[in-house]
BAVOFI-819440 format. One record per residue (C-alpha): residue in three letters; x, y, z; residue number from 1. Coordinates in Angstrom, 1 decimal, decimal comma. Each point is the difference from the previous one (the first is absolute). Layout:
<gukes>
GUKE code     xx     yy     zz pos
GUKE  ALA      X      Y      Z NUM
...
</gukes>
This chain:
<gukes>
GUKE code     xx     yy     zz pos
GUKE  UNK   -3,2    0,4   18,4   1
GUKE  UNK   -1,1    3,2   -1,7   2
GUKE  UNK    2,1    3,3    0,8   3
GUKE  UNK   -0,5    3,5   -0,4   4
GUKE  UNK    2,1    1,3   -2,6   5
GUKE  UNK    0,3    3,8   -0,4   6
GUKE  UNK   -3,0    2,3   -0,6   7
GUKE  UNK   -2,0   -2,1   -2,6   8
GUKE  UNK    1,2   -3,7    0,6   9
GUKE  UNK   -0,3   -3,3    1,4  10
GUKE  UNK    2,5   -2,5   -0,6  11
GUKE  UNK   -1,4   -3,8    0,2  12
GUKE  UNK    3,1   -2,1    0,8  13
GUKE  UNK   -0,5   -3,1   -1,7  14
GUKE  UNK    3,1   -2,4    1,2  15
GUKE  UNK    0,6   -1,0   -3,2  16
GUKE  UNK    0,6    0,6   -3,8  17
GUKE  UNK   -3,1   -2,2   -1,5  18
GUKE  UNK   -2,8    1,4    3,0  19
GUKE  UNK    1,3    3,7   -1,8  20
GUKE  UNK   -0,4   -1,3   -3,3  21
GUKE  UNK   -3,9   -1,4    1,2  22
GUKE  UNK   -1,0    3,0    2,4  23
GUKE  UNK    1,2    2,4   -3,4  24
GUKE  UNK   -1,7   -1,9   -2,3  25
GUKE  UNK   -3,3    0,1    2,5  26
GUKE  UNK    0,0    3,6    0,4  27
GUKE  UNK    0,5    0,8   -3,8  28
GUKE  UNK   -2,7   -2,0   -0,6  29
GUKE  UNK   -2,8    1,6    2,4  30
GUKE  UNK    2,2    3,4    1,2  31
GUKE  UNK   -1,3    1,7    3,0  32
GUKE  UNK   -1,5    2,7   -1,1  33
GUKE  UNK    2,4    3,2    0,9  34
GUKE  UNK    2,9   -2,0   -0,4  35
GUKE  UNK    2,4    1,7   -2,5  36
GUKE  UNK    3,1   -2,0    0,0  37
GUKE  UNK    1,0   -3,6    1,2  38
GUKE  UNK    3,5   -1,1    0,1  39
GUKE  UNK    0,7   -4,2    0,6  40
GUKE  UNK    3,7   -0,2    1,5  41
GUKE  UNK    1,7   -3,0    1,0  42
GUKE  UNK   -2,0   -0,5    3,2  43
GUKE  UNK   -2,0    2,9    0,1  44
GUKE  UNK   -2,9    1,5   -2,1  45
GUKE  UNK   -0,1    4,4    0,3  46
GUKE  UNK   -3,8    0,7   -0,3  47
GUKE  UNK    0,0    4,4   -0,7  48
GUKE  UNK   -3,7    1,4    0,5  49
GUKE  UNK   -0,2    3,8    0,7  50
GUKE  UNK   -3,0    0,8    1,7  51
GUKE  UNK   -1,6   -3,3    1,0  52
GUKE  UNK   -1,1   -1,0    3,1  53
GUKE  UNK    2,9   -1,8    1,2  54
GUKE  UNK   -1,1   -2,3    2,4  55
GUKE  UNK   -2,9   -1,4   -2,9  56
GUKE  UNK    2,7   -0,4   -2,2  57
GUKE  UNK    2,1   -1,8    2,7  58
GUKE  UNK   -2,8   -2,4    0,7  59
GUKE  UNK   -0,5   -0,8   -3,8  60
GUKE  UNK    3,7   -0,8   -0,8  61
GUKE  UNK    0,0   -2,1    3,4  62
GUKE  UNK   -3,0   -2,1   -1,7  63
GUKE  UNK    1,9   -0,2   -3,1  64
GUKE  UNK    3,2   -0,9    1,1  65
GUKE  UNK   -1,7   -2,6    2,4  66
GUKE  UNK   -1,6   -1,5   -3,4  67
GUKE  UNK    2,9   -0,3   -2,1  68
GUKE  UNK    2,0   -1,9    3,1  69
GUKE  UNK   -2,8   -2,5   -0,9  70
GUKE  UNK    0,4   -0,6   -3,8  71
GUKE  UNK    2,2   -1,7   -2,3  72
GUKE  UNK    0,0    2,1   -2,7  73
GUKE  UNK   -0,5    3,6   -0,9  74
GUKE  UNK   -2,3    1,3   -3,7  75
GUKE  UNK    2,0    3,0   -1,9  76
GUKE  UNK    3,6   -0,1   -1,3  77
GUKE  UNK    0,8   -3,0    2,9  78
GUKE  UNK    1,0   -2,5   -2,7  79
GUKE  UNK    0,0    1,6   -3,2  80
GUKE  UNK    3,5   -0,3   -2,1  81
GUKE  UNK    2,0    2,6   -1,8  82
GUKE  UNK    2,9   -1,1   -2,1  83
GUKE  UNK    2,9    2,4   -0,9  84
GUKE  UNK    2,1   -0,6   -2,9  85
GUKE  UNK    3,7    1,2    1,2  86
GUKE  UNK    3,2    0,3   -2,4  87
GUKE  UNK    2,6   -1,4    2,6  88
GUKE  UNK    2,8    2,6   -0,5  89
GUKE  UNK    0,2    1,9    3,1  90
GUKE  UNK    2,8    1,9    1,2  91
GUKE  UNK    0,2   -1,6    2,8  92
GUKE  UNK   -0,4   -3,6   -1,6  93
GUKE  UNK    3,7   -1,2    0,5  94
GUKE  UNK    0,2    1,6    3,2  95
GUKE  UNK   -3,1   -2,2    1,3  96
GUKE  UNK    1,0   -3,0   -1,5  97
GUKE  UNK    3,5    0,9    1,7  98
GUKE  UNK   -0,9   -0,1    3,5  99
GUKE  UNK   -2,5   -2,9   -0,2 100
GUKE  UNK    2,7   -1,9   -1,2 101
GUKE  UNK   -2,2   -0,8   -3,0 102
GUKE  UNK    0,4    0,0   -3,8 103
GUKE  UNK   -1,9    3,1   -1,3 104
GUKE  UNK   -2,7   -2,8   -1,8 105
GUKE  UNK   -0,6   -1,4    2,8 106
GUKE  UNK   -0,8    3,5    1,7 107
GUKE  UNK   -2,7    0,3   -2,9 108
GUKE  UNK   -1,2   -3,2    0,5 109
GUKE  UNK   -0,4    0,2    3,9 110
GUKE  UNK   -2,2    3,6   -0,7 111
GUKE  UNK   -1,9   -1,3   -2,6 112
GUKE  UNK   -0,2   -3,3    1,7 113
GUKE  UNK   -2,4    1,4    3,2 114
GUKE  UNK   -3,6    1,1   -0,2 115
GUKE  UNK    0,9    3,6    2,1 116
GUKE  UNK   -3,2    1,3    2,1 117
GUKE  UNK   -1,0    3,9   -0,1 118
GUKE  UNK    0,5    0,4    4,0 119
GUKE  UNK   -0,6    4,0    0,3 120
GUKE  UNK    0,8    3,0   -1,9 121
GUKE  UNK    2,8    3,2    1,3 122
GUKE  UNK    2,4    1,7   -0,9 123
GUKE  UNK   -1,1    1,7   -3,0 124
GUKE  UNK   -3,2   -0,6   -1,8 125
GUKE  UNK   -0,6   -2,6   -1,6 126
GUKE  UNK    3,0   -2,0    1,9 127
GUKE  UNK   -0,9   -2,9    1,0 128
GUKE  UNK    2,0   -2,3    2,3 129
GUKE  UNK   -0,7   -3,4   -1,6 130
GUKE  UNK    1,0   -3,1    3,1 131
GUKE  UNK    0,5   -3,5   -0,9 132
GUKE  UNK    4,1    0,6   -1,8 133
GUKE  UNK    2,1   -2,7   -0,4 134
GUKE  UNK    2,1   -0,1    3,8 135
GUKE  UNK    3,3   -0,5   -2,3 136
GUKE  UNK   -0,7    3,6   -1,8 137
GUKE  UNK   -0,5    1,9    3,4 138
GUKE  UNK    2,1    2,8   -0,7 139
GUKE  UNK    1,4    3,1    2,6 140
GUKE  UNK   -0,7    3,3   -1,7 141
GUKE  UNK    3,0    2,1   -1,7 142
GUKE  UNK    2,1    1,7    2,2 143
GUKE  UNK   -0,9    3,4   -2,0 144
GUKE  UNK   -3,1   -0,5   -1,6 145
GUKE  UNK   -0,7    1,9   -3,6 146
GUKE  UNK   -1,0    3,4   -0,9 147
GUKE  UNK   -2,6   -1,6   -2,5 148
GUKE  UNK   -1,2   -3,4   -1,0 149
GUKE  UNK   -1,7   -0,4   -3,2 150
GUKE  UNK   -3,5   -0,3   -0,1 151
GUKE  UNK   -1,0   -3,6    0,1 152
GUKE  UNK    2,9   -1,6    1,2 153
GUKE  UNK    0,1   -3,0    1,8 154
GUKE  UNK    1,7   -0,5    3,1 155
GUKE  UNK    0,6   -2,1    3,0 156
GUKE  UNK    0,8    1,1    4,0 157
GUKE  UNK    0,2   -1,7    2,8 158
GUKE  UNK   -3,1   -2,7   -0,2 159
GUKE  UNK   -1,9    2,5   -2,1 160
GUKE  UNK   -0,1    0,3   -4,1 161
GUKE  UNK   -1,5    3,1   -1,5 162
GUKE  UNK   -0,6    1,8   -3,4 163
GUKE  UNK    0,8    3,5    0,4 164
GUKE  UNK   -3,5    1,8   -1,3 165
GUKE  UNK    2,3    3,0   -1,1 166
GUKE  UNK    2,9    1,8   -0,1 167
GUKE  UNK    1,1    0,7    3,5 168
GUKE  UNK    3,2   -0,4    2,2 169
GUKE  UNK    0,6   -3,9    1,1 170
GUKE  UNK    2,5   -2,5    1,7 171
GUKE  UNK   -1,5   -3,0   -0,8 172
GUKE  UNK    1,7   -2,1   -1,9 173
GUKE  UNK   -0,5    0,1   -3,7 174
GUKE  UNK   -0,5   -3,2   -1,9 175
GUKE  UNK   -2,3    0,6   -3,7 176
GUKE  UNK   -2,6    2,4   -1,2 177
GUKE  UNK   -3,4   -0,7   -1,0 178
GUKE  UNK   -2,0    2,3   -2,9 179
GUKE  UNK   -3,4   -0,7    2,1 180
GUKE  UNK   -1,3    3,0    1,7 181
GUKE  UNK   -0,8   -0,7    3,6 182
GUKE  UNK   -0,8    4,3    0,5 183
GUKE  UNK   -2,3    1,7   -1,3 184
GUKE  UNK   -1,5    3,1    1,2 185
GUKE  UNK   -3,0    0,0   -2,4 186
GUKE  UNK   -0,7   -3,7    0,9 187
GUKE  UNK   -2,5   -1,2    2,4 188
GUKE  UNK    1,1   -1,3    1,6 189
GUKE  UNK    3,1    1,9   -0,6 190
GUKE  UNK    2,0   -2,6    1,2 191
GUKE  UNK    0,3   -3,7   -1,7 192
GUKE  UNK    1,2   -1,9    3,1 193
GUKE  UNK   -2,2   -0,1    3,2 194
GUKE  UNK    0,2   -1,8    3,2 195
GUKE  UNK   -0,3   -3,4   -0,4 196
GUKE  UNK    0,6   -0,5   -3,4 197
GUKE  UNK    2,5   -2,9   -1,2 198
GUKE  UNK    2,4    1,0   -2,1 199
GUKE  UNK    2,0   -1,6   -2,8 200
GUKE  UNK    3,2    0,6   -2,0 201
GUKE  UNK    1,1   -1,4   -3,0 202
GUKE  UNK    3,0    0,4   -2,1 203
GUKE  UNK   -0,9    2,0   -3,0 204
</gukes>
């Protein structure tokens, strides 16, 4: 189903993460023109295009969508594998390895353990909710989250793990840091993780 979605939008809902990460992919690839922005969510994919003839653009994303239901696979970043190097020193480390009833090795071992998947991006640029954590290191948020967490810190919430892109306010839970730079304004794409991607830790 395709819904109206303010002034300039459509939103495609999908049903599920991976038909996202495909329809994303397929529009990156061969954008319609006038479309400015596109934004995969976890069962949804935003299309923004000021201007265009809606119901055209309706009809194309239909044809697309309908496509993708029918492949296996998707070209682009579907696939493609980052690894992050992390120091495993987090404030919230202990804490973590506390309430999973864990050894705090073991805590570094189940997040290094997983190949983690880039399922959309929010928050904040650049953040990226990366799906696929361990079930033992599902974590609730802090109570009261932070005023700032450091740039590049690595962190884990509820199913979700996440390297914060900068500085900003947070309540994830904080468990290493990495050096890597997953921001950068001046980039293009400014951004180093993208739906779909598979991502990797490693102790460092």
């Amino acid at each position: 189903m395709i819904r109206t979605a303010g002034e300039h939008g459509l939103l495609v809902e999908t049903g599920s993460l991976e038909l996202s990460h495909r329809l994303d992919a397929a529009l990156r690839a061969e954008r319609p023109e006038g479309v400015v922005e596109i934004v995969p969510g976890p069962e949804t994919v935003l299309v923004v295009a000021p201007g265009v003839d809606r119901a055209g653009l309706r009809e194309r994303l239909e044809a697309v969508a309908r496509q993708q239901r029918g492949q296996g696979s998707a070209s682009g970043d579907l696939g493609k594998t980052v690894t992050i190097p992390v120091v495993y020193d987090g404030a919230d480390l202990d804490s973590v390895a506390e309430l999973a009833g864990i050894s705090v090795d073991e805590v570094v071992s189940r997040h290094a353990g997983r190949e983690l998947v880039v399922g959309w991006l929010g928050f904040a640029p650049g953040f990226a909710y990366l799906t696929g954590l361990d079930p033992v290191l599902e974590m609730p948020r802090l109570d009261t989250p932070r005023t700032s967490v450091p740039v590049g810190s690595v962190a884990v919430a509820g199913p979700y793990s996440a390297v914060y892109p900068t500085a900003s306010p947070g309540g994830w839970r904080l468990i290493g840091r990495t050096s890597v730079r997953v921001w950068d304004v001046a980039g293009d794409p400014p951004s180093l993780f993208r739906p779909g991607m598979r991502v990797r830790f490693e102790p460092a």
